[in-house]
Each structure stands twice: as structure tokens, then as C-alpha cells.
N, C-alpha and C positions, 0 to 999 in steps of 0.2 A: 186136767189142765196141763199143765209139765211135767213132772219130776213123781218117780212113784213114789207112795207112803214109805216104804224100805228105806231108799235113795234121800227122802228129807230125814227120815229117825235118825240115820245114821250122822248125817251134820249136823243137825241138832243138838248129838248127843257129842258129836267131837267137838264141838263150837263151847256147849255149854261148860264139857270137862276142860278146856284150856281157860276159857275167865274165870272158872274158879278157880285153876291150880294156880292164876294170877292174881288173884284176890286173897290170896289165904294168906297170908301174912297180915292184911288188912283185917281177917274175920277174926285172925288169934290176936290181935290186941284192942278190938272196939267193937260194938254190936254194931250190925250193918246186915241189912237186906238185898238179895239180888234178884232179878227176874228176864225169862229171855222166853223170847218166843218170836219162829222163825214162819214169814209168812211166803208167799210168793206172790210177786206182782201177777196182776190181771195183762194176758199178755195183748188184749184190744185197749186197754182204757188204765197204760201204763205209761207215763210222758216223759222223758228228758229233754233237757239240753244244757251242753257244755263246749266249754272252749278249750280245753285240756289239749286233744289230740294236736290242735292247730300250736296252740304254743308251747308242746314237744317237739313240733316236728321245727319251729322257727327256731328253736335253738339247737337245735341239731346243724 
């Protein structure tokens, strides 16, 4: 599909090591469970839509 197996381990593993080193203060004083799991959109039958760009660009 996209992105080789390599190319996702690797954000996966950088993604999951920063919420943790953000959470740890959290895990050293309460019990608490985390879970991540990184997927990639279907890139035929992936849909948006947003209005962001248009009211960055009106306030510019």
C-alpha cells in the first residue's frame, strides 16, 4: 500500500516512545494502561473533508 514495514516500525516506535515519556509521571503515581497502534488509511476508500485551509487562508 504506502509506507514500507521499516518506515512505519520506525514511527511507531518514535510516536509510542514520546507518549510514554509523556505519560510517566502519570504511570508513577496511579495504575493506568496505554495502548497505540498505528494504522494507514485505505488510500481508494479514505474520505475527508474540512474547512481549515479556507479559514487560514480568510484570516490571513
Amino acid at each position: 500500500m504506502g509506507r514500507t514495514p521499516e518506515v512505519l516500525k520506525a514511527a511507531s516506535d518514535k510516536i509510542f516512545e514520546t507518549f510514554s515519556e509523556c505519560l510517566k509521571p502519570v504511570f508513577e503515581r496511579r495504575w493506568m494502561s496505554a495502548g497505540f497502534e498505528m494504522i494507514e488509511l485505505h488510500p481508494e476508500r479514505n474520505y475527508r473533508m474540512n474547512n481549515i485551509h479556507k479559514k487560514l487562508a480568510d484570516k490571513a
